[in-house]
C-alpha positions in Angstrom: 0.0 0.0 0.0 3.1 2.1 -0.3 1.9 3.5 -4.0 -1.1 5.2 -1.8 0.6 5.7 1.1 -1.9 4.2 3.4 -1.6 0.8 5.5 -3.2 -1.9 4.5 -5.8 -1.9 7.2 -7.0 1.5 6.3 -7.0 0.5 2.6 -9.1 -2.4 3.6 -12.0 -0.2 5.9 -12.3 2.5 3.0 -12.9 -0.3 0.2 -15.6 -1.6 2.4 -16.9 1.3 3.6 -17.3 2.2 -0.1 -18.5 -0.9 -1.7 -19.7 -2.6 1.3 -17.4 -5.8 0.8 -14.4 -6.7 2.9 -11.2 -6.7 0.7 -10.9 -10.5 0.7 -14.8 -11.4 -0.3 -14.3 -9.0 -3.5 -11.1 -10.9 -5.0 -12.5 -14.4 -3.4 -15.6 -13.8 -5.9 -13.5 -12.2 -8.7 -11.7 -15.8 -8.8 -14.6 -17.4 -8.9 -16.0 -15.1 -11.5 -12.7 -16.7 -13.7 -13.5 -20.1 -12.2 -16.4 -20.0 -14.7 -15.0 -19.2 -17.7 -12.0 -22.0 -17.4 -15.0 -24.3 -16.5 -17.5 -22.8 -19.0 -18.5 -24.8 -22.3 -15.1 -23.9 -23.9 -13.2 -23.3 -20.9 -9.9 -26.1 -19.6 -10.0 -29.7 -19.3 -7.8 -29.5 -16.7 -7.4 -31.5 -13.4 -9.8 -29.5 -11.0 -7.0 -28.9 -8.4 -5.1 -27.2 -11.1 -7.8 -25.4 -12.1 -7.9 -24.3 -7.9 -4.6 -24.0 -8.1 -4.2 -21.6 -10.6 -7.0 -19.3 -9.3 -5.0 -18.6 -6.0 -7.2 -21.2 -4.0 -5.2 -23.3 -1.1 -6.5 -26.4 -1.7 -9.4 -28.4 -4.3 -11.5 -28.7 -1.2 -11.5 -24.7 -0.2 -12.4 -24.2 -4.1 -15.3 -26.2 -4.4 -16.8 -25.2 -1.0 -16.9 -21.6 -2.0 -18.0 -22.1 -5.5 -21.2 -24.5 -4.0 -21.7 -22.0 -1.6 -21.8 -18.9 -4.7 -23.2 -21.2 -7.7 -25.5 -23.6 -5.6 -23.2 -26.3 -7.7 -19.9 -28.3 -7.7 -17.2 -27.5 -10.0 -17.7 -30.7 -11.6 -21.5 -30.3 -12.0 -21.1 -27.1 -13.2 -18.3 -28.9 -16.2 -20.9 -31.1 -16.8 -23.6 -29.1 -17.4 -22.2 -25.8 -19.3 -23.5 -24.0 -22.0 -22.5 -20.4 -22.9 -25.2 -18.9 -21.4 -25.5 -20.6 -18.2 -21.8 -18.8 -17.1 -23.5 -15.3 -17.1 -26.5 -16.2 -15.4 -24.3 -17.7 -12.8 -21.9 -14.8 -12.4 -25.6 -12.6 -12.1 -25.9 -14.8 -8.6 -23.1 -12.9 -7.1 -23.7 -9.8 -5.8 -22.8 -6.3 -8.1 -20.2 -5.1 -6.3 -18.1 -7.9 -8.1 -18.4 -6.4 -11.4 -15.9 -3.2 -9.9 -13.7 -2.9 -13.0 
């Protein structure tokens, strides 16, 4: 936090003051925002805990109990089941302060 020259903390109570999301819950559903699209219809074949992995998630288990918890569906449901316009709707489930950028 240097560049801004604020700490951390402080940079972390005016985001949510502002957009009403902690710090962490804002980047946790931007990853799974990009979990969709490498799942999607077109997305990898992957191994899942790559796929987990590579999104910046500790383990496969941490990854599939937040995206159940967003998506009301496992990551390997979700494989199963994707079309091109069901990853939209499911990225409409998470709330707008996701769509920041």
């Amino acid at each position: 936090m240097r560049v801004v020259g604020v700490s951390a903390f402080h940079a972390c109570r005016v985001f949510r003051r502002r957009t009403g999301y902690t710090l962490h819950r804002y980047l946790t559903e931007q990853r799974l925002c990009a979990a969709l699209t490498r799942l999607g219809a077109d997305g990898e074949s992957g191994d899942l805990r790559e796929i987990a992995a590579g999104l910046g998630f500790s383990s496969h288990s941490q990854f599939t109990a937040h995206f159940r918890a967003a998506f009301a569906i496992t990551p390997s449901e979700f494989r199963r089941r994707a079309t091109a316009p069901v990853v939209p709707e499911l990225a409409g489930r998470l709330r707008p302060a996701t769509r920041l950028s």
